[in-house]
Every structure is written in C-alpha cells, then in structure tokens.
C-alpha positions in Angstrom: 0.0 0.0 0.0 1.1 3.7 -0.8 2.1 6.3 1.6 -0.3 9.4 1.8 1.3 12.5 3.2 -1.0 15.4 3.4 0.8 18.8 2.8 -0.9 21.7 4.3 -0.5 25.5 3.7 2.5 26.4 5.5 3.2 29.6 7.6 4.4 32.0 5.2 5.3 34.8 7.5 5.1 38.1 9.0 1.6 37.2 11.1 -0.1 36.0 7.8 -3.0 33.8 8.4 -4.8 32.9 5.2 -4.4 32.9 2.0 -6.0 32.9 -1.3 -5.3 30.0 -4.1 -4.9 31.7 -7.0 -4.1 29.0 -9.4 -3.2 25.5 -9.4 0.3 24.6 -10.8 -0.9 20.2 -10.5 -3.7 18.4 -11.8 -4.5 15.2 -9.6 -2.4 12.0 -11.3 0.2 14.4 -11.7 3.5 13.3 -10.7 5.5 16.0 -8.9 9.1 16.3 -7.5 10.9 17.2 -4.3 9.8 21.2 -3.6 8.2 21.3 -6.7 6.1 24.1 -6.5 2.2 22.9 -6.9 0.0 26.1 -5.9 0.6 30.2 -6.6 -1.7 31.6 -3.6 -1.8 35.3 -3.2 -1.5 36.7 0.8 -2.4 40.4 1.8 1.5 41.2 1.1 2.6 39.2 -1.9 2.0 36.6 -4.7 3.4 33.4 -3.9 4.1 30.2 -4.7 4.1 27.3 -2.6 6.7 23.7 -2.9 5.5 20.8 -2.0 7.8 18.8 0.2 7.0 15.7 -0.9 7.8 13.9 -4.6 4.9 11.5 -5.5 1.5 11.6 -7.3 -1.0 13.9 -6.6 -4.4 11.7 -5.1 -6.9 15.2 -3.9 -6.0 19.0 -4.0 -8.3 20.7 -1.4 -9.5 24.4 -2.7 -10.8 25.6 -6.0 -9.1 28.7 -7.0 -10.8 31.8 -5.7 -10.7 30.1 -2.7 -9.3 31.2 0.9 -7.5 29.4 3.4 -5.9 29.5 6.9 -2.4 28.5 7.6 -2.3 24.7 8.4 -5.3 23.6 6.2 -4.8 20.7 3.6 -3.9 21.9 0.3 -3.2 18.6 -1.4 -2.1 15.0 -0.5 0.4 13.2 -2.5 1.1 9.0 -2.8 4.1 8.0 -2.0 6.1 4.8 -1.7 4.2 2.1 -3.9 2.1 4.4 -6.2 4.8 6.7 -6.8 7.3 4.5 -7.6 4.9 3.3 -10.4 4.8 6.3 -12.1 8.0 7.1 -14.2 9.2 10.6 -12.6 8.6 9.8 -9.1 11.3 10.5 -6.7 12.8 7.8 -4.9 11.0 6.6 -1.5 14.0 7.2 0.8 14.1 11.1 -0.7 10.2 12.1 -0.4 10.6 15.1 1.8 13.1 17.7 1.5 13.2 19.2 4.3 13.6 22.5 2.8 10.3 24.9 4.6 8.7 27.8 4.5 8.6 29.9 8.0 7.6 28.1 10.9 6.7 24.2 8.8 8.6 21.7 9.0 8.2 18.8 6.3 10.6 16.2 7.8 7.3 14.1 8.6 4.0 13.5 7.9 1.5 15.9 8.9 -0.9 14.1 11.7 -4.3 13.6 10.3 -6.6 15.4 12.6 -9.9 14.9 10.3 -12.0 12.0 8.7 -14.2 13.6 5.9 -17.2 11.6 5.1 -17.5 10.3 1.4 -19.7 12.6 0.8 -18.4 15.6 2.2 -14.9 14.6 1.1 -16.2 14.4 -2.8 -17.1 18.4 -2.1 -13.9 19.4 -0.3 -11.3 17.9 -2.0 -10.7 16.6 -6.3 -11.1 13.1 -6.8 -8.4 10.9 -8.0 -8.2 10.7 -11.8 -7.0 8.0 -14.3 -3.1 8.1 -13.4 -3.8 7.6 -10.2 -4.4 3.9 -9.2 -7.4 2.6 -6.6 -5.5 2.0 -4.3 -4.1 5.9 -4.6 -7.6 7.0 -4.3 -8.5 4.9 -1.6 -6.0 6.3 0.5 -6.4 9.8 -0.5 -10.2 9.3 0.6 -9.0 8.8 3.8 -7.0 11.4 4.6 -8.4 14.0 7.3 -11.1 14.3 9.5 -14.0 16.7 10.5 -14.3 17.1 14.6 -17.4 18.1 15.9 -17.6 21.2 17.9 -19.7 21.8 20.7 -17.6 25.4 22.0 -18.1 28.6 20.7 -18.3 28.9 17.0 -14.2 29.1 15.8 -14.3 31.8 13.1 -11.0 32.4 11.1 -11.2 36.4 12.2 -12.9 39.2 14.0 -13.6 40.7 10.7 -15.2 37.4 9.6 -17.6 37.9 12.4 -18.3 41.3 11.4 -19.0 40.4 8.3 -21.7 38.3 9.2 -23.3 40.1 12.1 -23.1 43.0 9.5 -25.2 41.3 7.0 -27.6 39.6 9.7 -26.0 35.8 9.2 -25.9 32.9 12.3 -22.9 31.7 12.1 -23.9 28.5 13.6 -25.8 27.6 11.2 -23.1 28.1 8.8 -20.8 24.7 8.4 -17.2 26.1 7.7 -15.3 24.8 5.0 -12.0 25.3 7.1 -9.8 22.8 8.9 -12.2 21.4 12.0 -14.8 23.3 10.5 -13.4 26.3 10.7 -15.7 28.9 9.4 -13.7 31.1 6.4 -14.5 34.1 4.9 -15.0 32.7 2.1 -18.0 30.6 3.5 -19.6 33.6 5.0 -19.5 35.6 1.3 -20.8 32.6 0.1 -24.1 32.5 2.2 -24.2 36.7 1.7 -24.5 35.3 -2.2 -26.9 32.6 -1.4 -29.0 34.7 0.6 -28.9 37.6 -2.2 -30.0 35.0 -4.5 -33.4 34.5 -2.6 -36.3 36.1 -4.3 -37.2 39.0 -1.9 -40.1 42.0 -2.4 -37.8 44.7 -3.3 -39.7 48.4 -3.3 -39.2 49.9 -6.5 -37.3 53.2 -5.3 -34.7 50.9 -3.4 -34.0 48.4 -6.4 -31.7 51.1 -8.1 -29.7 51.0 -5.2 -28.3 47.1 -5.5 -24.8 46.7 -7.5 -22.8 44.5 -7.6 -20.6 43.2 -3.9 -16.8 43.3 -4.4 -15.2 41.1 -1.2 -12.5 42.9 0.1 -9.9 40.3 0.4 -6.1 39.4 -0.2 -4.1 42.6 -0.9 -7.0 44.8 -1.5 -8.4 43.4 2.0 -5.1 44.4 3.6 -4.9 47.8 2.5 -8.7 48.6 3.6 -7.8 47.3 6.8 -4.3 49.4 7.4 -6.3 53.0 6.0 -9.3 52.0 8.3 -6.6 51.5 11.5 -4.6 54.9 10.5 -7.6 56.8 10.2 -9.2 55.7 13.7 -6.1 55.7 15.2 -3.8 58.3 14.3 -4.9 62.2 14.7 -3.0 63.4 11.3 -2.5 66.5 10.0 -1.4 68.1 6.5 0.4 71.0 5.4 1.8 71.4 1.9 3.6 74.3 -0.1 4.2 74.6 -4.2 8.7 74.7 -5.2 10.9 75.9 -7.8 12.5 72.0 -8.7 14.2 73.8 -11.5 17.3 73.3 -10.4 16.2 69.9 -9.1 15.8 68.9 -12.8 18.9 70.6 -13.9 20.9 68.5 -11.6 19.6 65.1 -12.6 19.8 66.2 -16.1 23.6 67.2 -15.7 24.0 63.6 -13.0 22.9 61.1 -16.2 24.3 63.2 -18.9 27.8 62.8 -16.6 27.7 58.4 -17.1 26.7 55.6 -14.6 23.2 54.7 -14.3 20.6 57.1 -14.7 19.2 58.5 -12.0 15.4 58.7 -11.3 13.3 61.7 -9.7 12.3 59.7 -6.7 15.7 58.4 -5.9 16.6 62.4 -4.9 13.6 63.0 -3.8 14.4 59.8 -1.5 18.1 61.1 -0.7 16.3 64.4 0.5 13.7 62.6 2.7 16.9 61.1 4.6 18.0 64.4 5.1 15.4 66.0 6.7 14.5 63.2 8.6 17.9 63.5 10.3 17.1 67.2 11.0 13.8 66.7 12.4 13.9 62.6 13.9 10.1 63.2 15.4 9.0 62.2 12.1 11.0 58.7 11.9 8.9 57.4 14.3 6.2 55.4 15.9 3.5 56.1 18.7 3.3 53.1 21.0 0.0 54.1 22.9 0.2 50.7 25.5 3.0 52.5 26.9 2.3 56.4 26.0 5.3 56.5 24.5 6.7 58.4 21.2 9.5 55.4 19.5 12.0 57.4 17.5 14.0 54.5 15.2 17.3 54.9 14.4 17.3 54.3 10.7 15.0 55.6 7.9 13.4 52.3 6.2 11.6 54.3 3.5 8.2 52.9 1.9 7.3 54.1 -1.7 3.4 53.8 -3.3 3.6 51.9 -6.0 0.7 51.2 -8.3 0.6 47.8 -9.7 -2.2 45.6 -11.8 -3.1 44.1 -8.0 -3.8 47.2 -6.6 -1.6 49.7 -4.3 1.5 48.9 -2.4 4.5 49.9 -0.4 8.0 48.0 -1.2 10.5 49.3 1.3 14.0 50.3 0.8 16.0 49.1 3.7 18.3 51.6 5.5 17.8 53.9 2.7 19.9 56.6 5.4 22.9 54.8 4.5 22.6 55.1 0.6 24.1 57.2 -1.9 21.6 58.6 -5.0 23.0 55.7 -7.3 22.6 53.0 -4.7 18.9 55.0 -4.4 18.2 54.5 -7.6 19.1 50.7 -8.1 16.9 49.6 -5.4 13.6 51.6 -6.2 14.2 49.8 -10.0 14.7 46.6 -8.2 11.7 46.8 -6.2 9.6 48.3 -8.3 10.0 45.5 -10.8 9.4 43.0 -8.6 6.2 44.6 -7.8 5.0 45.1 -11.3 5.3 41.3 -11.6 4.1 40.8 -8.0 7.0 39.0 -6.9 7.9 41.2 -3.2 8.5 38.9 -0.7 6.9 39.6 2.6 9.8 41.2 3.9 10.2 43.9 1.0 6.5 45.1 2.1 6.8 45.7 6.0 9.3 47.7 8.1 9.2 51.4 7.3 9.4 53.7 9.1 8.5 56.7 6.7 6.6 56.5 3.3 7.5 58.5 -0.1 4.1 58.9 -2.4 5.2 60.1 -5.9 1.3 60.6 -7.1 2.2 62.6 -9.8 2.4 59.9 -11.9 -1.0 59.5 -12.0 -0.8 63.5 -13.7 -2.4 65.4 -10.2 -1.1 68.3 -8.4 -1.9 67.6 -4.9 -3.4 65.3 -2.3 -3.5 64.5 1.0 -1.8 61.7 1.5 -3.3 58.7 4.6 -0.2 58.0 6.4 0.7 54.3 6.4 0.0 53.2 10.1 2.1 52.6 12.3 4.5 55.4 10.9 4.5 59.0 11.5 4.1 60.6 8.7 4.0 60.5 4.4 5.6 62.5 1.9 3.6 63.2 -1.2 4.7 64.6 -4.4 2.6 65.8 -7.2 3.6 66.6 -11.2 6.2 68.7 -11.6 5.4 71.0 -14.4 5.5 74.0 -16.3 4.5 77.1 -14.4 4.3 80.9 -14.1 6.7 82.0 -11.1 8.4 84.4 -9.9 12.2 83.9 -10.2 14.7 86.4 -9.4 11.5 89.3 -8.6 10.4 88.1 -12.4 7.5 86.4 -13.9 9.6 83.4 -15.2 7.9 80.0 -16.6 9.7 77.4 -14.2 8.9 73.7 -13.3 6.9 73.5 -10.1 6.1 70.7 -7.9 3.5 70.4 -4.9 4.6 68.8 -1.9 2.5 67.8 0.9 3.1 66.6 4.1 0.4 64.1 6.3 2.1 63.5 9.7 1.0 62.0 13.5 -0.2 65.2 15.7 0.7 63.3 18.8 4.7 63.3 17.8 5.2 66.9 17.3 3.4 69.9 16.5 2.7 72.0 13.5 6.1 74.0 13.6 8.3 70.6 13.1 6.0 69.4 10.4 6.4 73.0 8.7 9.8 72.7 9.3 10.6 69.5 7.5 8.5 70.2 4.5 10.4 73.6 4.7 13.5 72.4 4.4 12.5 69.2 1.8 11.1 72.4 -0.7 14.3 74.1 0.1 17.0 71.2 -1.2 14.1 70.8 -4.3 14.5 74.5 -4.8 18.4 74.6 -4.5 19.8 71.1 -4.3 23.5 72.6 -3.4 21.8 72.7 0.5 22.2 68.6 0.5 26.0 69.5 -0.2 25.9 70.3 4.1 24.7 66.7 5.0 26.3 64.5 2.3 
C-alpha cells in the first residue's frame, strides 16, 4: 500500500493567516518532484508560490481557486512509496521530503491527520483521483483527514469574519465552515451573503436602483482597507503642503545622467532628501506606541514608496535607505519596483518602514493629501512637476513646479516641526547645493 502524506499551507510569515489559491500549478495524477512548486496563492502582502515537500503523485488538491484558506489547512495529499514508484518521474521513497520549509513548517514528517471527511463531504472538499492515479491511490487519499465536531463557541477564522456576518444579519452557527475542523472562512460567509442575495425577496421599487454589484475585500486589497481604516481611527494626522521651484532639481539630474553611470530617477533624490530632513527633524522617523504612552524614534529611515501595480496599491521598502548614496537609491527603487509590477515582493520587502514616499504625480495630479501608512508618523507626497508661471529672481519666469504635501501624526510633534521639515525638503528641491551640508 502507498504512503499518503498530506501537505498543508505552511506559515508564510510576517503574522499572515490565510491565503488565497490563486491558481493550481498540479492536476491530480500528476507526478510531482521534491519542492516542486504545486499552488501560486496570493496573501495580503505578496504573490506566492508554494513547494510541496513531498515527490509523488498527486491523489486530492483541497480548494478551487478563488478560494481562501488558513495556515495549516490541507492543500493537497500526495502518494508516496508504492504508487509513486509506479509512475516514471517519481522520486525515490528514501528522498520524499526535502526538508527545505517555509517559516515556521517543518516537512521532515507527515503531517498528523486530525480529520475523517465523510465520502460525501470529502467528494465536495477535495478533487477526486483521476486515471493516473491507481485505486489503491484514491482509496488512501479518501481517507485522509477528518472533520471534529464542535460543541464550544463557534471558531471563526477572524474578527472581521464575524463582522461580516453580524453586519449582514448571518448565524454563524448555522453556517458549516469549509476550514480545517470546521473552521468557518471568509469565504464561506461571502458565500451565504451570495446565497441569501440569491433569494427572491419584495424589493420596493425606489430601493432596487440601489443594489450593484458586492466586491469582497480580500487578499491585498483586503489588507490595504484594513491598514487605512486603522490609521484613520487611530492616528490624529495632519497636513500642510507648499508649491517649489525644482528647477534646479531637474537641472541636476539632467547634468547627473548626462555625466555616465546609471541614470538617475526623480524619486531616488527625492528619496536622498527625505533622509536628510528626517535626520534634522527625527520626530517624524517614528512610531506612537500608545500601550505605553510612549513616542519610538528609530534609528534608521526604512523608507516605503506607493507603487501602483495591476493588483492594486503597495509599499516596497527600501531598507536603510539613510545609508545610501543617489546611485545605490536609484538601483533599489528599479529593483523593487519591478518585482512589484510582476508581483513577486517577498513579505519582507513590504513591511518595516518607518516613513513613506508617495510620488502621485504619476497618475498626472497636483496635490493630495496623503493617509499616512500606520504605524508610521508621517508620508511624503509629491505631485507633477510641471511648467509654471513663477516668480524667479523678482520676475515672472515660466519654471517647473512641484507640490509637496506633508500628512504626519499630531501626537509626535506639533505644527512647527511638520512645517519645518516640509520647509526644508522644498528648500533642497528648490536649490539642491543645500544637500552638499549633509552628504
């Protein structure tokens, strides 16, 4: 008889919880190697996918795409042994696990089977073994986990689960969850919002223009409804902003790439001048830890950049960006903002800053007021830098102008260190030979 392992959706960092399968890299039958990857799930951080520690045939995958799940739920189960020496790739038995992991998983054994699903629940929950997969394969995979009864409170995957439902008037016992011992998901209670839409209900004529279409807020876009929400409520934030001359901002980049070496970018001075200010005024490099009624000033500038991406908004981070030249500036906001174009930032490119650049004048507007990315202190925002009437020199001159605005935490200083950062930011734009002081 075959071995069945059941792999299960491993801990992929930084506090995630769930994710989302996004698409299935194995068909059941398959055969698949040693850390192999088998699944591309999407978390709220980052695209990723997933190797399977075991080599073997594929008997059940557990999930359709679309689907969410917690950290530790089956994903698939794979033969080993017997039926997967019977198929031509299959790795050797004495070499099934790798051992390699993801954070916190270790794949030197076999998970413990915790749940017995009942035929008829398991034909639901899980794909059924195909042709290349033999009866004995199948016989094992249909006996791979188990659903426990629970008599306790009603385990739901999140508070904001149970918001969900209370919000749209659903019992969540009488919801049966699709997680791992019945864990209710979020997807199960968006699924019963659906079901219940579906019901024919008297609907007053006025009211029926009103209905559109539900978009769940989930994965990254979730995630980033979550963190405005929590710097909203939590953080009293301010903005000031003030229009500069970045003539001679332009001039100096232009003279930089025309000099050799790798061009630099707009945002990489922009960046180099953040650093600077920030070690004038350090109230702004900060956190607010509230537990304690304390104000944390950190002793490096990890600085966050918006960037807009076919997923949706997010913030790569360029580590110890304090320490780094214009060049070294530029490199790493290329670097990073490929990777996020092809949404391939790892957890850790995405979290840890401590201050946040937001060039939106890409996007061809002036001026915004920027929501400051919680827990940090304050955002920088930049708007188009064009063409304007100005007074240069006491004369009406046409120069290149840029809006800057600032959004920063009242409860870490007041409005004459905010002013005075965004002061001196406009004036290295204005005249960049004032960085010449701090370099």
């Amino acid at each position: 008889m075959p071995q069945v392992l059941e792999f299960r959706l491993p801990d992929l960092g930084e506090g995630l919880t769930e994710a989302e399968i996004v698409r299935w890299l194995v068909e059941v039958g398959d055969v698949v190697a040693v850390d192999q990857p088998v699944v591309e799930v999407e978390t709220a951080k980052a695209m990723v996918e997933v190797p399977c520690p075991y080599g073997g045939v594929v008997t059940a995958r557990y999930g359709e795409e679309g689907t969410e799940l917690p950290v530790g739920s089956p994903l698939l189960t794979v033969a080993v042994g017997a039926a997967a020496a019977a198929a031509p790739q299959a790795a050797p038995a004495d070499a099934e696990s790798s051992g390699n992991v993801l954070v916190g998983y270790g794949t030197g054994a076999a998970v413990a089977r915790r749940r017995r699903i009942r035929p008829a629940a398991a034909a639901g929950s899980a794909t059924a073994a195909g042709s290349a997969g033999s009866v004995a394969v199948a016989e094992a995979a249909a006996a791979v986990a188990v659903a426990v009864e629970s008599d306790g409170p009603v385990p739901v995957i999140s508070p904001l689960v149970r918001r969900l439902a209370r919000e749209n008037g659903l019992d969540l016992r009488a919801l049966k969850g699709s997680g791992p011992d019945g864990l209710i998901l979020r997807s199960d209670v968006e699924g019963a919002i659906r079901g219940a839409a579906a019901v024919p209900t008297p609907v007053p004529a006025a009211a029926s223009a009103a209905v559109g279409e539900r978009v769940p807020l989930r994965g990254m876009r979730g995630a980033v409804a979550d963190k405005l929400s929590r710097s909203r409520t939590e953080i009293p934030d301010a903005t000031c902003w003030v229009d500069a001359d970045a003539t001679e901002l332009m001039a100096a980049r232009t003279s930089m790439n025309q000099a050799g070496g790798p061009p630099v970018s707009v945002i990489a001075l922009l960046a180099r001048i953040c650093t600077a200010a920030l070690a004038r005024f350090p109230e702004l490099n900060s956190t607010v830890d509230m537990a304690s009624r304390e104000i944390v000033r950190l002793p490096g500038v990890n600085l966050g950049f918006a960037a807009q991406t076919e997923r949706g908004l997010v913030v790569p981070v360029v580590r110890d960006a304090h320490a780094r030249n214009v060049d070294e500036l530029s490199a790493e906001f290329a670097r990073l903002t490929e990777s996020a174009r092809k949404g391939a930032l790892t957890p850790a490119e995405l979290t840890g800053g401590t201050f946040t650049l937001n060039n939106y004048g890409v996007f061809g507007v002036d001026g915004s007021t920027p929501i400051i990315n919680h827990p940090e202190a304050a955002m920088l925002g930049v708007g188009r830098i064009v063409p304007k009437p100005w007074v240069h020199e006491g004369e009406l001159a046409v120069r290149k102008v840029v809006q800057l605005s600032l959004t920063f935490d009242h409860r870490v200083c007041d409005g004459g260190t905010a002013g005075g950062f965004l002061r001196y930011v406009a004036d290295c734009v204005e005249r960049p030979a004032v960085l010449l002081r701090t370099l």
